[in-house]
C-alpha positions in Angstrom: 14.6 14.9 6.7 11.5 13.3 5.7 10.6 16.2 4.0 13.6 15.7 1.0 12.6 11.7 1.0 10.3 11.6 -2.7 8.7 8.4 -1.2 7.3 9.6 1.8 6.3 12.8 0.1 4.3 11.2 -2.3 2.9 8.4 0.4 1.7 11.8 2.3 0.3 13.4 -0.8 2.7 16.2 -1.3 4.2 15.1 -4.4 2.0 13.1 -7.1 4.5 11.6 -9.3 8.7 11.7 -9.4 9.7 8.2 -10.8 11.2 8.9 -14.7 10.5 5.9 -16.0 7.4 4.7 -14.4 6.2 1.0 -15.1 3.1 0.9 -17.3 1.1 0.4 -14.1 1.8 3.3 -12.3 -1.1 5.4 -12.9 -3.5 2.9 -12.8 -6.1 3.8 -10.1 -6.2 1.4 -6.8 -9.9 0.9 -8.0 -8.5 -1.4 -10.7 -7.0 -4.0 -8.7 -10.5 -6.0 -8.2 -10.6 -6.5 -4.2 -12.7 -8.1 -2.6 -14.9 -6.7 -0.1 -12.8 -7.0 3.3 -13.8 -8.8 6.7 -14.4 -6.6 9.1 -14.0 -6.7 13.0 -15.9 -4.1 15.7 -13.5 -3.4 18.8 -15.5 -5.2 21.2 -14.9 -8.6 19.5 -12.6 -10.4 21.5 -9.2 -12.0 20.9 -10.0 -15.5 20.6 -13.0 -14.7 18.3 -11.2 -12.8 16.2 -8.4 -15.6 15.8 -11.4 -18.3 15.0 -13.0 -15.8 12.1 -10.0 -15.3 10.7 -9.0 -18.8 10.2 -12.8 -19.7 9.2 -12.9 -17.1 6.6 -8.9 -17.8 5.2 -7.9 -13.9 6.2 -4.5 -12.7 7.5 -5.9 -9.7 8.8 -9.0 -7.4 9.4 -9.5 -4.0 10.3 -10.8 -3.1 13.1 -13.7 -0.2 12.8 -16.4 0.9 15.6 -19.5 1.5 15.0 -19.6 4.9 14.0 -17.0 4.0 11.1 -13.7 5.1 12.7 -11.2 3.0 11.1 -9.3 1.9 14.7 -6.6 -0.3 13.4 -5.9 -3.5 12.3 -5.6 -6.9 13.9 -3.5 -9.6 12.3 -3.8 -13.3 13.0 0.3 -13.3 13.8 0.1 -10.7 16.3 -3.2 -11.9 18.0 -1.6 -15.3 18.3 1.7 -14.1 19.3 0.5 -11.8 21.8 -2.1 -14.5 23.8 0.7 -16.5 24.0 3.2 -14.2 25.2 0.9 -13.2 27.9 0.3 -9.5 26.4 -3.1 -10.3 26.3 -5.7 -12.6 27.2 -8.1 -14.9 24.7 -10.8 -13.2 26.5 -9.7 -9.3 25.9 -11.1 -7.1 23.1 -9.1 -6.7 20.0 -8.5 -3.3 20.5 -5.8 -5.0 23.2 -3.6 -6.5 19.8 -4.7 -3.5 17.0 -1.8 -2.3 14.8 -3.2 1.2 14.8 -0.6 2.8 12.8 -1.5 1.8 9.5 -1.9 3.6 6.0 -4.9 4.6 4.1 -4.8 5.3 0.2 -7.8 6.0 -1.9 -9.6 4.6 -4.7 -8.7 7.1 -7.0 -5.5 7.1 -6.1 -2.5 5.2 -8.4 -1.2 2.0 -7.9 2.7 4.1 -8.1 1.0 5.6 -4.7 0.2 2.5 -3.5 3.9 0.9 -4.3 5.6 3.6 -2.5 3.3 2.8 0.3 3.9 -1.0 0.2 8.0 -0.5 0.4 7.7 0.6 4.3 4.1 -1.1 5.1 2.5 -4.8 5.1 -0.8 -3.5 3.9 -2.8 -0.5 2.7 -6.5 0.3 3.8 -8.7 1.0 0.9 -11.0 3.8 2.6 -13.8 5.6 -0.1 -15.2 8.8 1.0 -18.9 8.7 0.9 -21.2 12.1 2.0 -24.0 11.2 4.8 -26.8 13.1 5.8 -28.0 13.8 8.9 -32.2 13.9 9.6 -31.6 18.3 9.9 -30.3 17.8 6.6 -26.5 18.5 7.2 -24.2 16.5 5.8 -20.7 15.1 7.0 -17.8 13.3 5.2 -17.8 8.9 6.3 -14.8 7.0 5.5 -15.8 3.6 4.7 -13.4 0.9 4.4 -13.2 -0.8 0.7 -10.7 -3.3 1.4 -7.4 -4.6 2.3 -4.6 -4.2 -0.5 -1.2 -5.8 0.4 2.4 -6.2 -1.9 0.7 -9.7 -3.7 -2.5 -8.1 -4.3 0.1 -5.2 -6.5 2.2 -7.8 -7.9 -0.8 -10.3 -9.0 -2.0 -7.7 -10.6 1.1 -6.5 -12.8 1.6 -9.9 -13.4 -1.6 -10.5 -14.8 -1.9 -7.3 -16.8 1.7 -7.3 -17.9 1.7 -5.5 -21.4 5.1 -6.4 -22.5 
């Protein structure tokens, strides 16, 4: 059961920490890792347009995020490309066609030992920030924004960088 699996229990937020002897990086915060601000891609952008911005801007992959900051999924280059030429979808269809929407999120406050146990089953990690909005009435309402893409090299560029031993 995934419910006796440590991994998935701390990738879920039930357990916070269960590794002995953690690396010195484990409790580091995913704010730490210095990303850069990610490219992002509204659902109605097509396929071929999304396959020219990411090679213009050097990307592997965007999320994709409508307008009222839903975080839909995220398109890769391999995938897009793969899937025009297998005839799953058309240079002309929305992005939406080609999304990976199952995907995980992990916080800025949350650790980088979080984050590793995230990377061992996943390509990637969204970097979502909770930020309060406030409506004209005056109510208010919780907004994920999206802070950036964080991947395995992103983790390990960083550990190798910081190493302390």
């Amino acid at each position: 059961s995934k419910f006796l699996n440590d991994k998935w229990m701390i990738k879920n937020g039930f357990l916070n920490d269960v590794q002995e002897h953690k690396p010195w990086w484990w409790n580091i915060k995913v704010q730490k890792l210095n990303l850069s601000a990610p490219l992002i891609l509204l659902p109605e952008v097509s396929c071929q347009k999304a396959i020219e911005i990411l090679q213009e801007k050097g990307y592997d992959q965007a999320p994709v995020v409508a307008e009222s900051g839903l975080i839909l999924g995220m398109v890769t280059l391999s995938n897009t490309l793969t899937s025009v030429l297998a005839g799953k979808a058309q240079f002309s269809d929305p992005v939406t066609k080609v999304i990976y929407d199952q995907f995980s999120k992990i916080g800025l406050e949350d650790s980088l030992g979080k984050l590793s146990c995230i990377l061992e089953n996943d390509h990637f990690a969204i970097v979502v920030h909770e930020q309060m909005q406030f409506n004209g009435d005056g109510s208010s309402f919780m907004k994920q924004m999206v802070f950036g893409v964080v991947t395995a090299m992103d983790l390990l560029t960083f550990v190798s960088r910081n190493d302390k031993k």
